[in-house]
LOMIZA-357509 format. One record per residue (C-alpha): residue in one letter; chain; x, z, y. Coordinates in nm, 4 decimals. Example, Ala and Ser with C-alpha at 12.3 -4.5 7.8 and 13.67 -1.06 7.14 Angstrom:
<atoms>
ATOM aa ch       px       pz       py
ATOM  a  A   1.2300   0.7800  -0.4500
ATOM  s  A   1.3670   0.7140  -0.1060
</atoms>
This chain:
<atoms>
ATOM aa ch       px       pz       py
ATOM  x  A   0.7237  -1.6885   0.4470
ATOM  x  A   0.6856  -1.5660   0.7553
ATOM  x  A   0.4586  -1.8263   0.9223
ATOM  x  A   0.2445  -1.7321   0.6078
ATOM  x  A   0.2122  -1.3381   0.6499
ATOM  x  A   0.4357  -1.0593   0.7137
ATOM  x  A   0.4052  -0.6586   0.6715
ATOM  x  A   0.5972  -0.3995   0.9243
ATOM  x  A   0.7407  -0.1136   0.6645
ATOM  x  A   0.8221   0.2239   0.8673
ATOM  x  A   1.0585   0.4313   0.6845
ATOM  x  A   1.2161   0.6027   0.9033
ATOM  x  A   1.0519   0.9886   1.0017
ATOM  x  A   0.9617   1.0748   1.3500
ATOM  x  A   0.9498   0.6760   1.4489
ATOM  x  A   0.7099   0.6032   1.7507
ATOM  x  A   0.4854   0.2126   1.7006
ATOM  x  A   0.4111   0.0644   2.0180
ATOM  x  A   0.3069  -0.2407   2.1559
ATOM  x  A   0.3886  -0.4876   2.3711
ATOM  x  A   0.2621  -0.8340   2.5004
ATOM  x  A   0.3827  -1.0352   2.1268
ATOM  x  A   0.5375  -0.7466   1.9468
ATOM  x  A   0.5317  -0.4567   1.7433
ATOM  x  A   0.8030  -0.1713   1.8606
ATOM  x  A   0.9045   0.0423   1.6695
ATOM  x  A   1.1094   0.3274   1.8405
ATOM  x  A   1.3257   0.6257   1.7411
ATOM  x  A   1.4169   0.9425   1.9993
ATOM  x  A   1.2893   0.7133   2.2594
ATOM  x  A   1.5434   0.4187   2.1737
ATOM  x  A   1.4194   0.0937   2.0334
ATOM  x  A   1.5024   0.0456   1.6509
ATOM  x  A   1.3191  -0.2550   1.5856
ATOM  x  A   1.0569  -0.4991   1.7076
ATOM  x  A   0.8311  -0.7748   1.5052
ATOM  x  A   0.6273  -1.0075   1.6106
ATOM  x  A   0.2585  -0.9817   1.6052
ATOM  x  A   0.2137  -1.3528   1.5032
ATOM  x  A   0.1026  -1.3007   1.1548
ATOM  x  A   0.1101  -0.9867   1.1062
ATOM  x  A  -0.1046  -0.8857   0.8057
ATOM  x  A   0.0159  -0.5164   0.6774
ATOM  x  A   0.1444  -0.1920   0.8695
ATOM  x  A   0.2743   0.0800   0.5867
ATOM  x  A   0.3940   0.4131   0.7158
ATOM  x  A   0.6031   0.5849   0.4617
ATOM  x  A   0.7928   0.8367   0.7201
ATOM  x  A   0.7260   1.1634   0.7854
ATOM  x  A   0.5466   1.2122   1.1576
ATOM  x  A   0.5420   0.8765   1.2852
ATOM  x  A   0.2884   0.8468   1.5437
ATOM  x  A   0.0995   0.4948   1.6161
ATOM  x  A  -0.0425   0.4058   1.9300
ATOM  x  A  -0.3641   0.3318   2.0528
ATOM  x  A  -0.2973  -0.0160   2.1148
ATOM  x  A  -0.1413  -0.0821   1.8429
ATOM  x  A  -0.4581   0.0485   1.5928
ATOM  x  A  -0.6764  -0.1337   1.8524
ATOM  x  A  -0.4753  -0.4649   1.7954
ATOM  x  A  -0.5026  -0.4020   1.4329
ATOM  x  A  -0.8508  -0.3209   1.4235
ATOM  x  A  -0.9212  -0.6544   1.5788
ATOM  x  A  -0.7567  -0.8987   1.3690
ATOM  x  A  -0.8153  -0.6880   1.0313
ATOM  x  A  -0.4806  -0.5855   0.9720
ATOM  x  A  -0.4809  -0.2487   0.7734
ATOM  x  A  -0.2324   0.0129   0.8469
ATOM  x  A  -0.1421   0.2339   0.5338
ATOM  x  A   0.0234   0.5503   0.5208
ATOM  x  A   0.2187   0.6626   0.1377
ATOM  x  A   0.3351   0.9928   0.0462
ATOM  x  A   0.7161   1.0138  -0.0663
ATOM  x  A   0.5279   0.9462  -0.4437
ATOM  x  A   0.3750   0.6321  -0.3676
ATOM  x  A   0.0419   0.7854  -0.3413
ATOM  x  A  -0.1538   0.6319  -0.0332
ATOM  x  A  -0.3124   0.9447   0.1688
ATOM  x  A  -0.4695   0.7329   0.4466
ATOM  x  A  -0.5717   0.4352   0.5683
ATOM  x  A  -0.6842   0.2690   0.9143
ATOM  x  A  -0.8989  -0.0863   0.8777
ATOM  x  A  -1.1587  -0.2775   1.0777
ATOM  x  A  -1.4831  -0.0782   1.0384
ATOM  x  A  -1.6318  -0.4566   1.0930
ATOM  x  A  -1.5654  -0.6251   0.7298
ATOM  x  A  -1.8677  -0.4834   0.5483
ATOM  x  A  -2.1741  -0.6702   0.3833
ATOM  x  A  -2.4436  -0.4225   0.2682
ATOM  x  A  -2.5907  -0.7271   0.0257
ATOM  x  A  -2.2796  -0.7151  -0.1634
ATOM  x  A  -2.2500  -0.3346  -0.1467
ATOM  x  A  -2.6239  -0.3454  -0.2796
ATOM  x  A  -2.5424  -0.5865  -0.5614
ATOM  x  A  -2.2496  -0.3926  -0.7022
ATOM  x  A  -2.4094  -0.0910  -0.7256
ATOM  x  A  -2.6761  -0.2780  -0.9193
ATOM  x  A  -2.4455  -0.3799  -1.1704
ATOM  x  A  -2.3672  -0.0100  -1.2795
ATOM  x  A  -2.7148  -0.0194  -1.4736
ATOM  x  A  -2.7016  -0.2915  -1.6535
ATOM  x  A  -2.4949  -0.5698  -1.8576
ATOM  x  A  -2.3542  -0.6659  -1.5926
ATOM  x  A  -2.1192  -0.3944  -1.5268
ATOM  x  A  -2.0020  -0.3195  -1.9019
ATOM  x  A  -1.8699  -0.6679  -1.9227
ATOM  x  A  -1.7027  -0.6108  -1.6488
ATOM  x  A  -1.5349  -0.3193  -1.7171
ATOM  x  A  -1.4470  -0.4999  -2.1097
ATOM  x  A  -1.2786  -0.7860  -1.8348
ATOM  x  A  -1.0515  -0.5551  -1.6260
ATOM  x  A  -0.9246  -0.3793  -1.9741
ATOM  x  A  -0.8865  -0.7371  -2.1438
ATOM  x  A  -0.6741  -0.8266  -1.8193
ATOM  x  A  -0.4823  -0.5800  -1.8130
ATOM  x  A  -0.3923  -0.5413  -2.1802
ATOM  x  A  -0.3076  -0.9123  -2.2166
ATOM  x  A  -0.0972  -0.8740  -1.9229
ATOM  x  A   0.1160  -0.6173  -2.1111
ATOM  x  A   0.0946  -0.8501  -2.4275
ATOM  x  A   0.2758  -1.1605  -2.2133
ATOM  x  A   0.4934  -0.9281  -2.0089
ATOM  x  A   0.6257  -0.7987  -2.3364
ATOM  x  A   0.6131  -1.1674  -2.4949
ATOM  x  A   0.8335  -1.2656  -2.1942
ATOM  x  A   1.1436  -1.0271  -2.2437
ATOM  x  A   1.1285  -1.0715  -2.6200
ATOM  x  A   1.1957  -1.4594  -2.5450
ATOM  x  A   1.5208  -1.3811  -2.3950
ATOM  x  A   1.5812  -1.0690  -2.6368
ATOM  x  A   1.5388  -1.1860  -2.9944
ATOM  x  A   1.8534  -1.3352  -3.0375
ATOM  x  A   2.0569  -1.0861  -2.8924
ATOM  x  A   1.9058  -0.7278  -3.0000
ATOM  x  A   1.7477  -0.7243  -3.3478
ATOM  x  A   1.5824  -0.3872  -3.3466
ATOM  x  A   1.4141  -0.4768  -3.0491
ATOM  x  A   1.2711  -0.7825  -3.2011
ATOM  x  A   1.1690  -0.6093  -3.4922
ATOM  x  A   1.0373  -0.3241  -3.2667
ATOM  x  A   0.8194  -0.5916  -3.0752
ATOM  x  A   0.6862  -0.7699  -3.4050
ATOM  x  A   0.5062  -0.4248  -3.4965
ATOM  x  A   0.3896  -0.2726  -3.1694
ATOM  x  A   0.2408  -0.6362  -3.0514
ATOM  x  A   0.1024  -0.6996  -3.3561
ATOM  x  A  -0.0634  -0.3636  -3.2488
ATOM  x  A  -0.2150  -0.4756  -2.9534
ATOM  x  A  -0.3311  -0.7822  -3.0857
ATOM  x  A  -0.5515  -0.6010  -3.2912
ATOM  x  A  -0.6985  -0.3574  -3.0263
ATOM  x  A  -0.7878  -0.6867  -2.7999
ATOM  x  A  -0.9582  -0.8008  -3.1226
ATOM  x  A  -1.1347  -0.4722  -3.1043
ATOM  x  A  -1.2112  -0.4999  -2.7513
ATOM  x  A  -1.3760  -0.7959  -2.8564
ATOM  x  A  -1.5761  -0.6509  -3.0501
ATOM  x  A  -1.7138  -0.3121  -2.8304
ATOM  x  A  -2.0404  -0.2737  -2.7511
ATOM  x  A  -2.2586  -0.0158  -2.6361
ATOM  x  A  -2.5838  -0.0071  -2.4552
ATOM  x  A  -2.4821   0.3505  -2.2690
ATOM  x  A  -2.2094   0.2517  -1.9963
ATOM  x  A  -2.0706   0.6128  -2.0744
ATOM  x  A  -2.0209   0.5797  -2.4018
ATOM  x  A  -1.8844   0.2104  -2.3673
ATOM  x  A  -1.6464   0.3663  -2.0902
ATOM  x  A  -1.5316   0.6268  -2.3342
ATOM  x  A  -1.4587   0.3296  -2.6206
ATOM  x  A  -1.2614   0.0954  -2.3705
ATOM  x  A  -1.0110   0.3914  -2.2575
ATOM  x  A  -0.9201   0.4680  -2.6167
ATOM  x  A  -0.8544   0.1143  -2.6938
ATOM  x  A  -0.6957   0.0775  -2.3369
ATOM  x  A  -0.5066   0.4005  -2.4177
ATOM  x  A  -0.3669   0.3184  -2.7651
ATOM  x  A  -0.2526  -0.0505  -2.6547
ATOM  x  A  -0.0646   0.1020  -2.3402
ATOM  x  A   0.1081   0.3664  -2.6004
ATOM  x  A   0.2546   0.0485  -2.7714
ATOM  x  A   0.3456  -0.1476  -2.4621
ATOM  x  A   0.5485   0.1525  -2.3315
ATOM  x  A   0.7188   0.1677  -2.6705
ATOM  x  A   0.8285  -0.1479  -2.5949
ATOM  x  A   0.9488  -0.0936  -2.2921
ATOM  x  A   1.1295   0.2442  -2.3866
ATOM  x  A   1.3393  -0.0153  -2.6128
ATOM  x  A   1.4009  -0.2466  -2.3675
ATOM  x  A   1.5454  -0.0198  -2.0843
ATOM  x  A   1.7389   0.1855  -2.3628
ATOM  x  A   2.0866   0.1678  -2.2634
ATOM  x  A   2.0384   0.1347  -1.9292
ATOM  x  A   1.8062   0.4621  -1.7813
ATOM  x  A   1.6970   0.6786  -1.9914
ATOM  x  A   1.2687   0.6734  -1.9986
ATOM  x  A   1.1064   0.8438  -2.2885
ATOM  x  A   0.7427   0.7643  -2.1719
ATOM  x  A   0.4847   0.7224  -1.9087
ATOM  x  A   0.4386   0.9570  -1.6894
ATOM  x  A   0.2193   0.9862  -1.3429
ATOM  x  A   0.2013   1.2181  -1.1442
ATOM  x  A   0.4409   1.4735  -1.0898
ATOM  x  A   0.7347   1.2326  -1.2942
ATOM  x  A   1.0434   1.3325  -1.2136
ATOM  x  A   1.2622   1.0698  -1.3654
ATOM  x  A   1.3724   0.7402  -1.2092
ATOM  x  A   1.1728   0.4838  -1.3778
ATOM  x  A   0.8241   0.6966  -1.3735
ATOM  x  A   0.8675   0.7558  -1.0344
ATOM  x  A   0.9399   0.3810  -0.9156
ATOM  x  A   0.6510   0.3008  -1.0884
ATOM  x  A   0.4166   0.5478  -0.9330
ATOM  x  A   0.5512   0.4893  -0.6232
ATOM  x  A   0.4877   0.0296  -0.7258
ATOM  x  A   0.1318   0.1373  -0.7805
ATOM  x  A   0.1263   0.3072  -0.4631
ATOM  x  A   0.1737  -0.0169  -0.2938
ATOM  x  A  -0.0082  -0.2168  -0.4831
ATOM  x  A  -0.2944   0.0194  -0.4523
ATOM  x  A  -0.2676  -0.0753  -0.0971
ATOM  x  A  -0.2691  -0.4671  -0.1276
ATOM  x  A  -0.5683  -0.4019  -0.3535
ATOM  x  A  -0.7925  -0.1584  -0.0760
ATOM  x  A  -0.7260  -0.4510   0.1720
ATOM  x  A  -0.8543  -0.7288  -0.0466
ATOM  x  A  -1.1804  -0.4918  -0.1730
ATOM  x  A  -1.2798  -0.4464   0.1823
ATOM  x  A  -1.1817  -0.8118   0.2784
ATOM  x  A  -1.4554  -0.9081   0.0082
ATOM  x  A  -1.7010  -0.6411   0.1791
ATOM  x  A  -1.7052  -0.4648  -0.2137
ATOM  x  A  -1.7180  -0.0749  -0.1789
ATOM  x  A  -1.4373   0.0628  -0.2847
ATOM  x  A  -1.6240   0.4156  -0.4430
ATOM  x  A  -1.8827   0.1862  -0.6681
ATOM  x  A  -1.7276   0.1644  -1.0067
ATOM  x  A  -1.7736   0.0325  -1.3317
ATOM  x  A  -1.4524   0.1205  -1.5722
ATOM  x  A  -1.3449   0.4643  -1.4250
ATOM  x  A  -1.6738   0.6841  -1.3287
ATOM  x  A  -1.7055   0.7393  -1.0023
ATOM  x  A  -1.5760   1.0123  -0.8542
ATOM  x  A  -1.5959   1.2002  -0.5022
ATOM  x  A  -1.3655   1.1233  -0.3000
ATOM  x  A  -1.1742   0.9073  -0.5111
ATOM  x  A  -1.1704   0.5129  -0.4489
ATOM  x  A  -1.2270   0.4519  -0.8189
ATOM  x  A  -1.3333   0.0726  -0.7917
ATOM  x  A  -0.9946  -0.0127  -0.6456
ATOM  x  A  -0.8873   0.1816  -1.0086
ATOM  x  A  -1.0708  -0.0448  -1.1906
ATOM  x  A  -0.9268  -0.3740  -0.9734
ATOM  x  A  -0.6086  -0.2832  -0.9789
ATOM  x  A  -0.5578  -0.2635  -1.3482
ATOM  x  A  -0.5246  -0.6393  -1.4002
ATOM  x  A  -0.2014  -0.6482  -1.1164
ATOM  x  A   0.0100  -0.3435  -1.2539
ATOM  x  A   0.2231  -0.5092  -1.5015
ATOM  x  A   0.2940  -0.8502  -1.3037
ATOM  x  A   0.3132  -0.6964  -0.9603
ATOM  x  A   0.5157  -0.3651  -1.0540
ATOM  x  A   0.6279  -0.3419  -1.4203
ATOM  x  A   0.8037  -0.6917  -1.4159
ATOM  x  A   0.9485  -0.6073  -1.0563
ATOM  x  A   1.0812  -0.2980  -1.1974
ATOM  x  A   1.2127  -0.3529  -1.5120
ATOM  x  A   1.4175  -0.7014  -1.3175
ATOM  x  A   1.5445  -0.4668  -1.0749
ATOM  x  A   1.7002  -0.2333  -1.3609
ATOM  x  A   1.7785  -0.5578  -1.6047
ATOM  x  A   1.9931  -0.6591  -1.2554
ATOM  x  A   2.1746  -0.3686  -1.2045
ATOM  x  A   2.0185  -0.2644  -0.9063
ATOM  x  A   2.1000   0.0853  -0.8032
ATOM  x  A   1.7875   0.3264  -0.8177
ATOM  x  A   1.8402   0.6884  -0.7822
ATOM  x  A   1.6892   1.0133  -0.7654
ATOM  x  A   1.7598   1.2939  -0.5032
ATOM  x  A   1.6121   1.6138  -0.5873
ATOM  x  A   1.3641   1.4830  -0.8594
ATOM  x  A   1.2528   1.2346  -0.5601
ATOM  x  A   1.3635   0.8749  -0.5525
ATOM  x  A   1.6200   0.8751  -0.2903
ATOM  x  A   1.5458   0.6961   0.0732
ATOM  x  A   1.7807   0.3693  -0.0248
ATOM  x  A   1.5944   0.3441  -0.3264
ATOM  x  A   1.2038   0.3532  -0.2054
ATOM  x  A   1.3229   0.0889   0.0521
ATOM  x  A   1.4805  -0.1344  -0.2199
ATOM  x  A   1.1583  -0.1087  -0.4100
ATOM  x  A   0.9130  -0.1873  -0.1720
ATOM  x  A   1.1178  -0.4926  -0.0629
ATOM  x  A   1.0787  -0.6126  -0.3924
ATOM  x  A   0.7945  -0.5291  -0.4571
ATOM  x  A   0.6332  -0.6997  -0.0796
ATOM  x  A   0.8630  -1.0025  -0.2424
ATOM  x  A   0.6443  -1.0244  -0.5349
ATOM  x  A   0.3511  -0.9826  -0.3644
ATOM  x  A   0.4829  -1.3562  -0.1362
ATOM  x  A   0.5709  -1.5146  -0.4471
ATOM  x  A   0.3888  -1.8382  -0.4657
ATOM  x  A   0.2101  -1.8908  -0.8530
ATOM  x  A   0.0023  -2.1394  -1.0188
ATOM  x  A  -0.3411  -1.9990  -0.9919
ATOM  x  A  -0.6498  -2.2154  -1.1212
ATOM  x  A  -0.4979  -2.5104  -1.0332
ATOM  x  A  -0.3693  -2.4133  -0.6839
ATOM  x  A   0.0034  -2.2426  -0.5697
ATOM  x  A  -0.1046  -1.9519  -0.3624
ATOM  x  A   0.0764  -1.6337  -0.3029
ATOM  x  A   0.0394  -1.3223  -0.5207
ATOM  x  A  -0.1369  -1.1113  -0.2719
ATOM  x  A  -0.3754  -1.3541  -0.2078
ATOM  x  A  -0.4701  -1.4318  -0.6135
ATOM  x  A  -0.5178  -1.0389  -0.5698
ATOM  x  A  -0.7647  -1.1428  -0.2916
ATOM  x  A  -0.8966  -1.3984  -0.5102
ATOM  x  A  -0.9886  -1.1491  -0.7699
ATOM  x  A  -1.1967  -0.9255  -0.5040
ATOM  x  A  -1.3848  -1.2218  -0.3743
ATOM  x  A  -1.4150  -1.3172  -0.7837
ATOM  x  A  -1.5858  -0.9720  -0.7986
ATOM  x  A  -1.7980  -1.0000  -0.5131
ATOM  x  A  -1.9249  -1.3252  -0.6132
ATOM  x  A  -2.0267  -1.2434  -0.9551
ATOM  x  A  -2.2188  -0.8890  -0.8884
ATOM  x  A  -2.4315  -1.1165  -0.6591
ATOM  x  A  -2.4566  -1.3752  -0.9144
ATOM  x  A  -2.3078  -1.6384  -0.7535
ATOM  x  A  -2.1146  -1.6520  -1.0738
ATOM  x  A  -2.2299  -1.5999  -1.4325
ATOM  x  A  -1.8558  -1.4440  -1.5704
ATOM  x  A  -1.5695  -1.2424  -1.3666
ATOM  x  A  -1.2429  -1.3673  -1.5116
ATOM  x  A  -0.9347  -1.1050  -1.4895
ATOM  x  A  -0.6460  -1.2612  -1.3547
ATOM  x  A  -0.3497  -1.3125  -1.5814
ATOM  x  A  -0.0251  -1.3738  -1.5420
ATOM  x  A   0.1979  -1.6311  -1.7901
ATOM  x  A   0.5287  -1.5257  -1.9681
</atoms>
């Protein structure tokens, strides 16, 4: 996939990124660890303490729009360094215009739809290959998705002329369909880690904090397709905005969660893949598994609206989705979701 799009992950603390004529160099104690060619390159993530970047190498970046993202040992993203160049103040303009009226709610009723649906097929998907072999799962899943069923019949049915109010009805029912899904999902891991329930920040357990740390990453991919679309990523319509807190990319990312990190996760434990925890951290070996997986997903070619594109460019396709219908270019925004 390389001729497609590539990232450069730095793990390592105290590495040094240089450049030179067609390469990226990476460099430890002044000896060269690694080198990758700049030939599309799309992605830089820095997840090591003290690494220092070079000049030339954000000025290369900054050029051809390749974002350079640095995570905290959580998953949390802390910074970020992107072409100051891919803005569109008409766009900007239209979005916020769509937090006052219709426009907006049913936007925010798409993202929850999305992203409960999501958890519906995901769920759907491991029952498949789990009915005939674990009973109390199945029976577990016939209640709890029956559940959710009925809160995206409720969604359905939400309404409210105050945005605050509406805001305040979708996180219940977003809220009380997640408590099922992670029901479902404390059954199907049983037996194999122990997870008693979702958890964000501050988890200290091994499936909490591989997730936190998913979303970390996928709240990267998500900031690079938002500003690829010229959207603002502080103008929101599901989670109120906030200073200082990038709560559209909140509300985009919802739809992504379950098919770019849940599934990832929950196929890395169903494999047998080693994931551990050093002092209620997930160990070095086990971040670096993840995010290989997880940058795997996000290559993964999918049928999309009658195309086979990558994942982390449907996630692109979503942004420019977004942009297109706060400008009314389009009449609907339709949440992306993934089959089972």
């Amino acid at each position: 996939l390389e001729s497609e799009g590539h990232e450069l992950v730095v793990t390592t603390p105290g590495a040094f990124l240089g450049k030179t004529k067609s390469c990226i160099v990476v460099k430890h104690r002044g000896k060269k660890t690694n080198e990758v060619k700049t030939t599309n390159l799309n992605h830089i993530f820095v997840t090591g303490r003290g690494v220092t970047v070079s000049s030339n190498v954000i000025e290369f970046c900054s050029e051809r729009h390749i974002p350079i993202d640095y995570i905290r040992f959580d998953g949390k993203p802390y910074a970020r360094l992107y072409s100051f160049y891919d803005q569109n103040a008409r766009i900007q303009l239209a979005q916020l215009a769509a937090c006052g009226n219709e426009k907006g709610s049913a936007f925010a009723k798409s993202i929850v739809y999305g992203k409960i649906k999501n958890q519906l097929n995901l769920a759907k998907y491991y029952h498949k290959y789990r009915k005939e072999k674990d009973s109390t799962f199945s029976t577990l899943f016939r209640e709890k998705t029956s559940r959710i069923e009925l809160h995206l019949k409720e969604l359905g049915e939400t309404n409210d002329s105050d945005h605050d109010i509406l805001r305040g009805k979708l996180f219940s029912i977003e809220g009380r369909a997640a408590q099922n899904y992670w029901e479902i999902t404390k059954r199907l891991l049983a037996g194999m880690l122990v997870f008693e329930g979702r958890e964000g920040k501050g988890a200290t357990d091994v499936v909490n904090s591989m997730l936190n740390y998913g979303y970390g990453i996928l709240q990267a991919k998500v900031w690079d397709a938002v500003i690829r679309s010229s959207l603002s990523p502080f103008i929101s319509f599901l989670h109120k905005p906030q200073r200082n807190k990038p709560t559209f990319i909140f509300d985009l990312i919802e739809q992504f969660r379950v098919q770019a990190v849940d599934r990832v996760i929950f196929s890395m434990i169903n494999k047998g893949v080693e994931v551990t925890m050093e002092k209620e951290r997930l160990s070095n070996k086990t971040k670096t598994r993840l995010i290989g997986h997880i940058l795997e997903r996000m290559n993964t070619y999918e049928k999309y609206r009658g195309r086979r594109i990558r994942f982390v460019e449907i996630i692109r396709e979503q942004a420019r989705g977004a942009a297109l219908y706060f400008t009314g270019e389009t009449k609907k925004y339709l949440p992306y979701i993934g089959k089972w």
